[in-house]
C-alpha positions in Angstrom: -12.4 -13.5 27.6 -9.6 -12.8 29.5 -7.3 -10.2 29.8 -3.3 -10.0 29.0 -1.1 -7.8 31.5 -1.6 -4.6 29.1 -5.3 -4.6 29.5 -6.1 -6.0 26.1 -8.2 -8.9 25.6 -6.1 -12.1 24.5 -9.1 -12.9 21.6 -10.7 -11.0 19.3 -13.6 -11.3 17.0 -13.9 -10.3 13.5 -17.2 -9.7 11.7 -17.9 -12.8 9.3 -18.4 -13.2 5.9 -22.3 -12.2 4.7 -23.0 -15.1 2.4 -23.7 -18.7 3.2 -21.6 -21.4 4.4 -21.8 -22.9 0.9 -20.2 -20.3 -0.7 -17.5 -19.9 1.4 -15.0 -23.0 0.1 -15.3 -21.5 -3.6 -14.8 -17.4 -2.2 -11.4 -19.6 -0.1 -10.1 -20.7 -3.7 -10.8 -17.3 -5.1 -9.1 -15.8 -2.6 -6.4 -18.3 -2.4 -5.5 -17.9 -5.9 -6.1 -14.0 -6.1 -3.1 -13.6 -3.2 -1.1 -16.4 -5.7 -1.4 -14.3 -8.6 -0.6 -10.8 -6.5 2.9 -12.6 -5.6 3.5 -14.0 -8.8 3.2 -10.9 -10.5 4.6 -8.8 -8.2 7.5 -11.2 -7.9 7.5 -11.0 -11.4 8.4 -7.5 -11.4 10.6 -7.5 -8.5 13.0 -10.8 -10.3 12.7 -9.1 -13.6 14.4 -5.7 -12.5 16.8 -7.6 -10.0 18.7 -9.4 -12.3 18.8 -7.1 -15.6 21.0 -4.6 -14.9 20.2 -2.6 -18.1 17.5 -2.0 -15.8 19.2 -0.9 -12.5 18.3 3.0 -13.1 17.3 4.9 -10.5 13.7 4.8 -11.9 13.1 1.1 -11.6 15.0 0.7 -8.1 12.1 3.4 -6.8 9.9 1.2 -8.8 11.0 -1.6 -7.3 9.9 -1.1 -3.9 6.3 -0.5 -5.1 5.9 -4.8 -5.5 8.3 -5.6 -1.9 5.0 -3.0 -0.9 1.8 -4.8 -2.5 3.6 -8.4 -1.8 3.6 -7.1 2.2 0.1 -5.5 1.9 -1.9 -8.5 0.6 0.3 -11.2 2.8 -0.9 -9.3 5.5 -4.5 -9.4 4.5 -4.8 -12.6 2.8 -3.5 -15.4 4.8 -5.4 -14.6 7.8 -9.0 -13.7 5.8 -8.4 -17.2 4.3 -7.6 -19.1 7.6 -10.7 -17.7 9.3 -13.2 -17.7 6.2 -14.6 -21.2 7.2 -14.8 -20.4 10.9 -17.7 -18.4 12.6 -17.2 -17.2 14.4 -13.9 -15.7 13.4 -11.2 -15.0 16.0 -8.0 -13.6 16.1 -5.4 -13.3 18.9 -4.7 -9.6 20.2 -0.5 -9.6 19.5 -1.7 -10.9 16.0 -4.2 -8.5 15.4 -1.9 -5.9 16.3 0.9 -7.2 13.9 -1.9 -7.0 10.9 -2.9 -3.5 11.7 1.4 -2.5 11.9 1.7 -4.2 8.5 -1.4 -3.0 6.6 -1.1 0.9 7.6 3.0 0.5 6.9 1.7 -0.9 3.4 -0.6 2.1 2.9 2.3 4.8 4.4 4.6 3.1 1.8 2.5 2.9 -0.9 1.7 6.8 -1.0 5.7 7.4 0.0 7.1 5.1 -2.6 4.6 7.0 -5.5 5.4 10.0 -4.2 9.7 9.1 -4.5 8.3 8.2 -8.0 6.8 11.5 -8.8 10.2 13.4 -8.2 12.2 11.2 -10.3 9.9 11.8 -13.3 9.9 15.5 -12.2 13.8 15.8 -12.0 14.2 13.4 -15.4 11.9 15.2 -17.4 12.2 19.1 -15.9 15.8 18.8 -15.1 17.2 16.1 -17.4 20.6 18.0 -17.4 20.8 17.5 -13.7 19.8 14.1 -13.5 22.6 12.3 -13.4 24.0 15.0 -10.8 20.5 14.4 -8.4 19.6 10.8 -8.2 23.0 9.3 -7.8 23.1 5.8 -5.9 24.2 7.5 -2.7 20.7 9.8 -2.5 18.9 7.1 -4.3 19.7 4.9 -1.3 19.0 7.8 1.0 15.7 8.1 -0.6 14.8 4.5 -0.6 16.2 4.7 3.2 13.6 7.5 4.3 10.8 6.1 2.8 10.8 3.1 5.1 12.4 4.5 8.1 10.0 7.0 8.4 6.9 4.7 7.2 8.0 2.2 9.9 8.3 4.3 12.7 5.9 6.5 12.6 3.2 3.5 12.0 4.9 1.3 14.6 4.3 4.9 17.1 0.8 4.1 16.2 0.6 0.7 17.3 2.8 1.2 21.0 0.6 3.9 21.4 -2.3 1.3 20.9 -1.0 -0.9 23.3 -0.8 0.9 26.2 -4.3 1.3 26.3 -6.9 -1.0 28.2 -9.8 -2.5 26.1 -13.3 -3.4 27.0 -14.6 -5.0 24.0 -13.5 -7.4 22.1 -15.2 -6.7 18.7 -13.6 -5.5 15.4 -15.6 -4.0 13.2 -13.5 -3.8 10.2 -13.2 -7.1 8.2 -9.5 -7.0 9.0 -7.3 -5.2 11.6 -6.6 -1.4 11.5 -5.0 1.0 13.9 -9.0 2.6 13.7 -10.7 -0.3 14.2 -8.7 -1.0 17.7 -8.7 2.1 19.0 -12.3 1.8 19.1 -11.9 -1.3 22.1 -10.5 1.2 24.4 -12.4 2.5 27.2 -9.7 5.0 28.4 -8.7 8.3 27.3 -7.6 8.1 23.4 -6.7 11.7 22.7 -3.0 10.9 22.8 -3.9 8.5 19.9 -7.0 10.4 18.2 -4.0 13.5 17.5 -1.3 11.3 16.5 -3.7 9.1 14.2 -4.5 12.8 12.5 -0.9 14.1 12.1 -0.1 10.8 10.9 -2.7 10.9 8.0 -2.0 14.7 7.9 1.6 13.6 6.8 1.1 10.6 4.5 -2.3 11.6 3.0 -0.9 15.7 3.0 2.6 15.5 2.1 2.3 13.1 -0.9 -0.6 14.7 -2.5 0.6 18.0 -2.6 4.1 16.5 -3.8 2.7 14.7 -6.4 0.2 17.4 -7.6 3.4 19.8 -7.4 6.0 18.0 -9.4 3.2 16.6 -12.5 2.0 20.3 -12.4 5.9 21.1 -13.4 5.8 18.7 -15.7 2.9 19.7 -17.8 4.5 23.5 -17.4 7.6 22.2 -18.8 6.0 19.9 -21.5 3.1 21.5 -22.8 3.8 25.3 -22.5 7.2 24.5 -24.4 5.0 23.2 -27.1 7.1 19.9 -27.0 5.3 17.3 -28.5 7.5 14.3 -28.0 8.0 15.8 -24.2 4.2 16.0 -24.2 3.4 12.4 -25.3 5.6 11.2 -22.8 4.9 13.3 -20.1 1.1 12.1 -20.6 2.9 8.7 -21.1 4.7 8.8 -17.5 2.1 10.8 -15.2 -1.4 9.2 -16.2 -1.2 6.4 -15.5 0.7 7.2 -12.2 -1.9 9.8 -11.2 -4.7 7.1 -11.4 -3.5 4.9 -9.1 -2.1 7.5 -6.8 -5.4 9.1 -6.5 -7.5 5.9 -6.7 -5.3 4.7 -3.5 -5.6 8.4 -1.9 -9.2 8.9 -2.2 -10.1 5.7 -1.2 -7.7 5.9 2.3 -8.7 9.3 2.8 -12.6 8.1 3.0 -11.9 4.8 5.1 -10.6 7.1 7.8 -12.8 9.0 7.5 -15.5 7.1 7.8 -14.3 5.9 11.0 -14.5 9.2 12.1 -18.1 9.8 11.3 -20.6 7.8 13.0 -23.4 7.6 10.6 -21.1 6.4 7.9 -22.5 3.3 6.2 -20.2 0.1 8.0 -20.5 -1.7 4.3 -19.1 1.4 2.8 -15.7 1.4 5.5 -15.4 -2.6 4.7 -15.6 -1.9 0.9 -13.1 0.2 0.8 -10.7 -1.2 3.2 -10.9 -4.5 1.3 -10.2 -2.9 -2.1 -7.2 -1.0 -0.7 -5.9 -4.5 -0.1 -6.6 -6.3 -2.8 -6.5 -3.5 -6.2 -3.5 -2.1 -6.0 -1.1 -5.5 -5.8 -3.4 -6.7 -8.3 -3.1 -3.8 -11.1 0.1 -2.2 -10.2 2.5 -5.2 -11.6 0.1 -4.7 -14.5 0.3 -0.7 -14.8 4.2 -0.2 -14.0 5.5 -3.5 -15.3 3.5 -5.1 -18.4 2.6 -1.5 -19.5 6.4 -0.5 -19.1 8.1 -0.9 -22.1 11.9 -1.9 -20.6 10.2 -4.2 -18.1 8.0 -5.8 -20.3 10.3 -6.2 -22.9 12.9 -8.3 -20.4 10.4 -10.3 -18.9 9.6 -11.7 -22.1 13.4 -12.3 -22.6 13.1 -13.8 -19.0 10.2 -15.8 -20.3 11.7 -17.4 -23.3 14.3 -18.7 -21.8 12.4 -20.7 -19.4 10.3 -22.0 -21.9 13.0 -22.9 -24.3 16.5 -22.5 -22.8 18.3 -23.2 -25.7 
C-alpha cells in the first residue's frame, strides 16, 4: 500500500467478522435496525425536551446533551461496520479512520463529562435546593454545557494531530473499529509524546468524573439519609441509581479497553467486546433509563404521541 505525505498508509484493514458469509446479511439488518432504533429513541428524547418548555430546566438541557452524545457515538460506529460487514477483507481509508477514532473517543469524553455535569445538578438541587435557582442560572448553564464540549473536543482532537504526525508501518487495526489505541499501534517511531498524553487524557476523563460523581452522590446520601428524610431518601435513591449504573457500567468498561491495550497478554476478544458494547449499550438503554423512566419526559412524549396518532 502506499504511503500519503504524513507517512501514514492511505488503506487500512480491519479484522472481519468471525462467523460465516451467510450470516452476515441477517447480523447487516440487525445492525441496521439496532443504529435505527438508537436514533429514534434518542431523537425521541432530544424532540421531546426541545419543544416542551415545561421542560426547559436546567436538568433536562444537561440531559439533553446525553442523546446529541449516543446519536454521534453509534453514527460513528454504525454506518461504517455496516458498509464493510459484507466485504473481506474490510478496508478503510487512513483520513476516515482517523475521523472515526476523533468521534468515538469525543463520544466517550462526553459521555463521562455530560454524567458528570449531571451529578452536580442533582447535588446542588437536592444539597442546596435554596441555592439553586442562584447556581444553575442559564448564563452558567450555558457555560457548563460550553466546557463540556470545548474541552472534550480539544483535548481528543490533541490526540488525533498528535497521531498524525507519526509515520506508520503497518497497516492493520486490530480493534473492530478505529481508536486513538488501536493507531498508535501502526507507528514505528517514537510514541512517548502520545503514550503520556493518551494517559493524562484518561487520567482526566476516567479521574476527574469518577471522583466527581462519587463526591457529590456521597453528599447526597449524607444529606438524605443522615437527615432521616424519607421523601429526600426515596428520591435521592430515585435520582442517583440509576445514574450510578450507567456511569460505572460506561467507566469500568473504558477503563479495561485501555487497558487492555496496554497489557499484552490481554485476551484481543476481550478488548473487541468491550469496545463494541461501549458503542452500542449506552445509546441503546440511556433514552430508556433517563427518558421512558423519567417521569416529566415520559409523560410529554406520550402527549407528543397522541397527537400524532390522533391530532384532533
Amino acid at each position: 500500500m502506499s504511503l500519503n505525505s504524513s507517512g501514514a498508509m492511505t488503506l487500512l484493514t480491519l479484522p472481519p467478522f468471525s462467523f460465516p458469509l451467510s450470516a452476515r446479511v441477517p447480523a447487516l439488518v440487525f445492525s441496521a435496525l439496532t443504529y435505527l432504533t438508537i436514533i429514534c429513541c434518542n431523537l425521541m428524547v432530544v424532540v421531546t425536551i426541545a419543544i416542551n418548555h415545561n421542560l426547559h430546566k436546567p436538568m433536562y438541557m444537561l440531559l439533553i446533551n446525553l442523546p446529541v452524545c449516543d446519536m454521534m457515538g453509534a453514527t460513528a460506529f454504525f454506518p461504517q461496520m455496516i458498509s464493510t460487514m459484507l466485504d473481506d477483507p474490510r478496508v478503510i481509508p487512513y483520513w476516515e479512520c482517523a475521523l472515526q477514532a476523533l468521534f468515538i473517543h469525543t463520544y466517550g469524553g462526553g459521555n463521562l463529562m455530560i454524567l458528570t455535569a449531571m451529578a452536580f445538578d442533582r447535588y446542588i438541587a437536592i444539597c442546596q435546593p435554596l441555592s439553586y435557582n442562584t447556581i444553575m442560572t442559564n448564563s452558567n448553564l450555558i457555560k457548563i454545557i460550553s466546557a463540556v464540549w470545548l474541552t472534550d473536543f480539544i483535548l481528543l482532537s490533541i490526540s488525533i494531530f498528535l497521531l498524525l504526525r507519526l509515520k506508520n508501518c503497518s497497516s492493520e487495526i486490530n480493534d473492530m473499529f478505529c481508536t486513538c489505541p488501536s493507531l498508535m499501534k501502526l507507528a514505528c517511531g517514537d510514541t512517548n509524546v502520545n503514550n503520556f498524553y493518551g494517559l493524562f487524557t484518561i487520567t482526566f476523563f476516567q479521574g476527574v468524573s469518577l471522583c466527581a460523581v462519587l463526591f457529590t452522590y456521597l453528599q447526597i446520601l449524607i444529606t438524605c439519609v443522615f437527615k432521616k428524610q424519607s421523601e429526600a431518601r426515596s428520591k435521592a435513591l430515585q435520582t442517583c441509581g440509576a445514574h450510578l449504573i450507567v456511569f460505572l457500567f460506561f467507566e469500568f468498561n473504558v477503563f479495561v479497553f485501555f487497558l487492555a491495550h496496554r497489557i499484552q497478554t490481554a485476551p484481543l476478544f476481550v478488548r473487541r467486546a468491550l469496545a463494541v458494547s461501549v458503542t452500542i449499550f449506552p445509546p441503546l438503554l440511556n433514552p430508556l433509563i433517563y427518558g421512558i423512566n423519567t417521569k416529566d419526559i415520559r409523560t410529554n412524549i406520550v402527549v407528543m404521541l397522541k397527537r400524532k396518532i390522533v391530532p384532533f
